[in-house]
C-alpha positions in Angstrom: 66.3 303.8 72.2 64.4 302.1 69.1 62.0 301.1 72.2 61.7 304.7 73.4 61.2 306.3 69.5 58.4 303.8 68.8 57.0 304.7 72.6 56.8 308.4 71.2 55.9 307.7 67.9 53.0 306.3 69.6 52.2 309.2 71.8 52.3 311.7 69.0 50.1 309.8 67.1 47.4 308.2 69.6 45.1 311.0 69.0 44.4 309.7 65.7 43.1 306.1 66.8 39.9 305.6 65.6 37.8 303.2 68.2 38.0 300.2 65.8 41.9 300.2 65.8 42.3 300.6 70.1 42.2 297.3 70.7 44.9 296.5 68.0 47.7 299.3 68.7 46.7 297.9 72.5 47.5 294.3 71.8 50.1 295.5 69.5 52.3 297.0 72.6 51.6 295.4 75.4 51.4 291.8 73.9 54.9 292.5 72.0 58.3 292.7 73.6 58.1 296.0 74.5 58.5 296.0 78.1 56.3 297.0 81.5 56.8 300.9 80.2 54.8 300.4 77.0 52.0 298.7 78.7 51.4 300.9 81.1 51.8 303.6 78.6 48.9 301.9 76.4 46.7 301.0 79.4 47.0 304.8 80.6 46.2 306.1 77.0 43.3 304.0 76.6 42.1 304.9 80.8 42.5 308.9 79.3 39.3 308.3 76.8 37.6 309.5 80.0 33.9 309.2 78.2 35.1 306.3 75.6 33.1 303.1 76.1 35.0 300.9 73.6 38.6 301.7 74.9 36.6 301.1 78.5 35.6 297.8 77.6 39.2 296.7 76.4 40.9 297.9 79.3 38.5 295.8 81.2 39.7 292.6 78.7 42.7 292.8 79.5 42.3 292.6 82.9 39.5 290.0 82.7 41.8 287.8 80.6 45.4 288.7 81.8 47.8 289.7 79.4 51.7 289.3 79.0 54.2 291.7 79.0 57.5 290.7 78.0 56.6 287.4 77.9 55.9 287.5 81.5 52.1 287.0 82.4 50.4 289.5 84.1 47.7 288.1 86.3 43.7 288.5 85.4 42.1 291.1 87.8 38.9 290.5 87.5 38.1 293.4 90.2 39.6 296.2 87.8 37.6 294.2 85.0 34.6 294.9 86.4 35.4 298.4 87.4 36.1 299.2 83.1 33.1 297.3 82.4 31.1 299.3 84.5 32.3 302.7 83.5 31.4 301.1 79.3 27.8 299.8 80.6 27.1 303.3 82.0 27.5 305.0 78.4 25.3 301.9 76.9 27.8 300.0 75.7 26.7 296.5 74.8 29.1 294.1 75.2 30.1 295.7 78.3 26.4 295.5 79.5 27.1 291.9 79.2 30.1 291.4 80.7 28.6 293.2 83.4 26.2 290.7 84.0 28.5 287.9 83.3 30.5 289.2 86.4 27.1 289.4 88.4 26.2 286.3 87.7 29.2 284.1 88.6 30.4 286.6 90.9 33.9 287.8 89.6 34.9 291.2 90.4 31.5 292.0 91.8 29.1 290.4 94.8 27.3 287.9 92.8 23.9 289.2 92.1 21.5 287.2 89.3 19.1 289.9 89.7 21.2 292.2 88.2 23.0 289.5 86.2 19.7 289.4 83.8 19.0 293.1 84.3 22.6 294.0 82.4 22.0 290.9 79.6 18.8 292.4 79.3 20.2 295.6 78.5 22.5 294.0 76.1 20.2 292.1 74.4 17.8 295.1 73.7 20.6 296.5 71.6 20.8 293.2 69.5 23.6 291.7 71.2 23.0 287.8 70.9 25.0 286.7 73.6 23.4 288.7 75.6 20.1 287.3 75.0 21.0 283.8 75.1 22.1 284.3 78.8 19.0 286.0 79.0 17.1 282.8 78.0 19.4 280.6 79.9 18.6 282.9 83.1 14.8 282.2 82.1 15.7 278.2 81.9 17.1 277.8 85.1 15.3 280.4 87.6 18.5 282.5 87.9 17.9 285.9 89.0 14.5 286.0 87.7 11.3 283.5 88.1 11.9 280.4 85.8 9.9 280.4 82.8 10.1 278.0 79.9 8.1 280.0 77.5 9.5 283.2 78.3 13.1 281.3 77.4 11.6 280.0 74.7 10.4 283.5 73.3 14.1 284.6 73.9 15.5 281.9 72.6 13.5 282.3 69.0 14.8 286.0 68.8 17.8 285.4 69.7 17.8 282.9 66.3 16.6 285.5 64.3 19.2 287.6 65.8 22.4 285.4 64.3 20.6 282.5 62.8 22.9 280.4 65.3 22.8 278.0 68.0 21.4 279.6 71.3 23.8 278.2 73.6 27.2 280.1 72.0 28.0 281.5 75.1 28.9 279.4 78.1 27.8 281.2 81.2 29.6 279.1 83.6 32.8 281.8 82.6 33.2 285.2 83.2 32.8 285.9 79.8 
């Protein structure tokens, strides 16, 4: 009963969930003991912000990264994955622009594709998202998808600094993200 009261408290109230708190009243049910019911009920809230990039993108990290329920693992899927990160990229979401390529380029959840691997980071990185442009460079290093070119990574590369003042190589292409 408690279970079923906080279930509706949440329905009443999901409305009001801005698109910086989705991810943590997500996590919250489905990574709590609240059974299969509440995380399919968070899942379906977050699939019904039709034209909501951010929730989009979530729903796809969960199934990119697998999730528990009940303490029992639910198994990555990185085929729905792809599908949420699509539907984010569409509406020029950034970090699911990258993902997208991420799945391109190492082929999870999508025919692996280089080509349009760089064309997503590319994307992504022209919104000033550093990961993003780092793969970009990479990409440019090794040939992948595009025609390798030092000095066009190297070009990359020097933004990307100025972008986070970090090391280029945060991200590690090899995953899916």
């Amino acid at each position: 009963i408690k279970q079923q009261l906080q279930i509706k408290s949440w329905q009443a109230n999901q409305t009001l969930v801005g698109s910086r708190n989705l991810r943590s009243l997500t996590n919250f049910f489905i990574r709590n003991t609240y059974g299969t019911r509440a995380a399919n009920l968070a899942i379906q809230n977050l699939e019904g912000f039709a034209n909501h990039a951010y929730a989009q993108y979530e729903v796809g990290l969960l199934f990119k990264d697998g999730f528990y329920i009940a303490n029992t693992p639910v198994q990555k899927d990185l085929t729905q994955a792809f599908k949420y990160f699509e539907l984010a990229a569409k509406q020029g979401y950034a970090p699911a622009e990258y993902q997208l390529g991420l799945c391109y380029l190492n082929g999870n959840g999508a025919t692996k594709d280089a080509g349009k691997a760089v064309t997503y980071f590319k994307l992504s990185s022209g919104q000033d998202y550093a990961a993003a442009s780092a793969s970009t460079g990479l990409c440019y290093t090794k040939g992948e998808g595009v025609v390798q070119d030092y000095t066009q990574a190297g070009t990359i590369f020097m933004l990307r600094q100025q972008q986070s003042n970090a090391s280029p190589l945060l991200e590690n292409q090899t995953e899916a993200g």
